[in-house]
C-alpha positions as CSV (number, residue, x, y, z in Angstrom):
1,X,43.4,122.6,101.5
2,X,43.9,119.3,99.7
3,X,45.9,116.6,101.8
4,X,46.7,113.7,98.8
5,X,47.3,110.7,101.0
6,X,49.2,109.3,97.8
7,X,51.5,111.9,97.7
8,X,52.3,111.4,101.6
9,X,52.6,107.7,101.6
10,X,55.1,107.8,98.8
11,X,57.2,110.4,101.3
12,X,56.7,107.8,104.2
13,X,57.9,105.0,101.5
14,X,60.4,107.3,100.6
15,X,61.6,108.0,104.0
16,X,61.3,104.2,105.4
17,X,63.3,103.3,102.2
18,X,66.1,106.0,102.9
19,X,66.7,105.2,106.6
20,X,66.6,101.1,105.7
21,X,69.5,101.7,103.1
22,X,71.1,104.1,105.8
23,X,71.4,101.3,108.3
24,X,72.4,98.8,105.7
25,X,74.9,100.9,104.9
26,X,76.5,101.8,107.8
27,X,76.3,98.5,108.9
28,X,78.1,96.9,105.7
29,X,80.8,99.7,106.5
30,X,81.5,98.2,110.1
31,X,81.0,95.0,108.8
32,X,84.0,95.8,106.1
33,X,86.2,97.7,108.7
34,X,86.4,94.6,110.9
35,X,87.4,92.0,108.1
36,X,89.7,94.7,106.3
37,X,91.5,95.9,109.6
38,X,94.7,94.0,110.6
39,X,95.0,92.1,113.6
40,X,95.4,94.0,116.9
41,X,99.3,94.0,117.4
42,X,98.8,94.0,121.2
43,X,96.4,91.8,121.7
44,X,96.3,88.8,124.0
45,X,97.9,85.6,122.3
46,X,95.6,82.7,121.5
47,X,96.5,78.9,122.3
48,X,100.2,78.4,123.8
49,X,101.6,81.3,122.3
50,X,103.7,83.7,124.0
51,X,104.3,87.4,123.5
52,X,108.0,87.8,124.4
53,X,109.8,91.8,124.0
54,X,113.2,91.8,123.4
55,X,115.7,94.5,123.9
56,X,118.4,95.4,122.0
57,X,121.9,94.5,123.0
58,X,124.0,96.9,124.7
59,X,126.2,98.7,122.5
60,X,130.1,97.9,122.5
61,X,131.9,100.6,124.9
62,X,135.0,99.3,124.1
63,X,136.7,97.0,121.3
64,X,138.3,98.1,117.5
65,X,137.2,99.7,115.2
66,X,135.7,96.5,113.4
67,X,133.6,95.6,116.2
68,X,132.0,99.5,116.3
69,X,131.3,99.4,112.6
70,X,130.0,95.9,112.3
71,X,127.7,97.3,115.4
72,X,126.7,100.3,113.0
73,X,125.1,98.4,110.3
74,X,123.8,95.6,112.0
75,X,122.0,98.0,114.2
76,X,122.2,101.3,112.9
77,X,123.3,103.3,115.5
């Protein structure tokens, strides 16, 4: 049996060469993922900003007519 040690080396080169571009890869991928993705909408607020919820008014239970429909488009419901 013949073992050409050229033949094997160019498998090893071939091999090193494959998992180097692999890693490159899938590191330029994260690397892209974390400059593409938007900013986290929950995330703590930086410098003297404040993250402030606000509900929606309570609807009008009572009133005319004018004050239900003005209600209904302002906030839909």
């Amino acid at each position: 049996m013949v073992v050409s040690l050229r033949r094997w080396a160019s498998r090893l080169l071939f091999i090193a060469l494959f998992f180097a571009l692999l890693l490159l890869a899938a590191g330029g991928y994260g690397w892209l993922i974390e400059v593409v993705s938007p900013v986290h909408p929950y995330a703590k607020p930086k410098g003297d900003a404040m993250k402030v919820f606000v509900t929606d008014p309570a609807a009008p239970e009572g009133g005319n007519s004018a004050d239900r429909l003005r209600w209904f488009y302002w906030y839909g419901e």
